[in-house]
C-alpha positions as CSV (number, residue, x, y, z in Angstrom):
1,X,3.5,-23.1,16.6
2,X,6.1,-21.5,14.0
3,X,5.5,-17.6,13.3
4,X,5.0,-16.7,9.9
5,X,6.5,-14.2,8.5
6,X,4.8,-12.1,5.7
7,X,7.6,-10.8,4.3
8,X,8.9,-14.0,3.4
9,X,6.3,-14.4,0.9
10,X,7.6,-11.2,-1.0
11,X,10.8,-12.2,-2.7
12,X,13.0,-8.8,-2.9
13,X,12.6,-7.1,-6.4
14,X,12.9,-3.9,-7.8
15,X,9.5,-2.9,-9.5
16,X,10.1,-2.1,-13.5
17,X,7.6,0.5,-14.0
18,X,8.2,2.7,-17.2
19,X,9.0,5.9,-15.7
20,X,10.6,8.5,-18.1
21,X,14.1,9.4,-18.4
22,X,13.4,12.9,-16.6
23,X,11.1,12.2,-14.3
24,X,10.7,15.2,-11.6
25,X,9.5,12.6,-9.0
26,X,12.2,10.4,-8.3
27,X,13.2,12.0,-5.7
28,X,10.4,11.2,-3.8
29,X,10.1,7.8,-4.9
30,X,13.1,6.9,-3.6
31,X,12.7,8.7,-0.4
32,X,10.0,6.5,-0.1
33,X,11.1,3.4,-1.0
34,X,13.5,3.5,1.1
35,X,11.4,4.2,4.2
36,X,12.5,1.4,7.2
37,X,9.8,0.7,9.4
38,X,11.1,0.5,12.6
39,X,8.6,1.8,15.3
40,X,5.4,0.5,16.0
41,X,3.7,3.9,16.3
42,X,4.8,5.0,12.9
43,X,3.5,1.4,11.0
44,X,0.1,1.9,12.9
45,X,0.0,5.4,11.8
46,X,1.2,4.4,8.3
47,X,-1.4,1.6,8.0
48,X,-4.2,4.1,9.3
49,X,-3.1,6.9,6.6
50,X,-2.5,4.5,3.6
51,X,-5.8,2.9,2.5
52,X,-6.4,-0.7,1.8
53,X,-8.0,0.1,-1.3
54,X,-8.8,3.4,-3.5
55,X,-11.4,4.9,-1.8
56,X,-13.2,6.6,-4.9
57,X,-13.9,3.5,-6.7
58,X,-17.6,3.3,-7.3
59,X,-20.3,2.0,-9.3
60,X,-23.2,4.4,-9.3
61,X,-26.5,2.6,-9.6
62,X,-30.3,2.6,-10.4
63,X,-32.0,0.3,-8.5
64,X,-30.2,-3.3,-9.7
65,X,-28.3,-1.6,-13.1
66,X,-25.2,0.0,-13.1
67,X,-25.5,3.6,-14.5
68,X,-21.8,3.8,-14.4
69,X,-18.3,2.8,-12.7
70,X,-15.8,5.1,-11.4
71,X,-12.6,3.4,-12.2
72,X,-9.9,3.5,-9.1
73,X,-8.5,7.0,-9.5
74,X,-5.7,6.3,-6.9
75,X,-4.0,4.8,-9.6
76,X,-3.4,8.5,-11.1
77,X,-1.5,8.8,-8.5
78,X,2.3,9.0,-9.9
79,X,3.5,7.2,-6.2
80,X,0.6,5.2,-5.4
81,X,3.3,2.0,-5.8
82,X,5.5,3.7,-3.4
83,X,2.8,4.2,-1.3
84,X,1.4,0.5,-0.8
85,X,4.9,-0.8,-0.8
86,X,5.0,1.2,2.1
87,X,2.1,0.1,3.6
88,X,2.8,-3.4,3.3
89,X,6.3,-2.8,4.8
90,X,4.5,-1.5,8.2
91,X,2.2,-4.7,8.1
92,X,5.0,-6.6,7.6
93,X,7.0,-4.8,10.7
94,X,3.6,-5.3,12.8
95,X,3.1,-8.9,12.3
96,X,6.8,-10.2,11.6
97,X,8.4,-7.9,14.2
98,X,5.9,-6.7,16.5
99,X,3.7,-9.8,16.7
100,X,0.7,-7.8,16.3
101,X,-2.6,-9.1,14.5
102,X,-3.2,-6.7,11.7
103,X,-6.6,-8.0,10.7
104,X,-7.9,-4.6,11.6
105,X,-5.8,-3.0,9.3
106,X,-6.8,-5.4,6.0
107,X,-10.0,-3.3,5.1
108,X,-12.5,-5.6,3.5
């Protein structure tokens, strides 16, 4: 049976994201971007520290009614895109290079 492999699905891009001209975090951006996953340690460890989803998302109810939502504050984040480009990289190194099955590391 032919492997697939994720990243093949991911055409290589770079992300336009309006960031401003003097932008005190580029520097870690692109340390971050360009991150190579190449140990299966580190992409487990990266998979297990990056989460599948923000983890403060909520909507508080009463009963059936929603009081209120808590919109996905991870998105504040000013390297959150970094940081699940990275994660995907590591899946990507798991189940392309590695072979692994990262089911356990999709969330749900």
């Amino acid at each position: 049976m032919p492997r697939l492999h994720l990243a093949s699905w991911v055409k290589n891009h770079s992300h336009h994201h309006f960031h401003p001209s003097f932008s005190p975090l580029q520097p870690l951006r692109q340390w971050l971007n360009q991150i190579q996953v190449k140990n299966p340690k580190t992409a487990r460890l990266l998979c297990s520290l990056i989460p599948t989803q923000c983890p403060f998302e909520r909507d508080i109810k009463f009963g059936d009614r929603t009081i209120f939502h808590i919109p996905p504050l991870c998105k504040l984040n000013p390297v959150y895109e970094e940081l699940v480009s990275l994660r995907f990289r590591a899946l990507c190194y798991l189940a392309d290079e590695c072979g692994e099955d990262i089911t356990a590391y999709l969330g749900g």
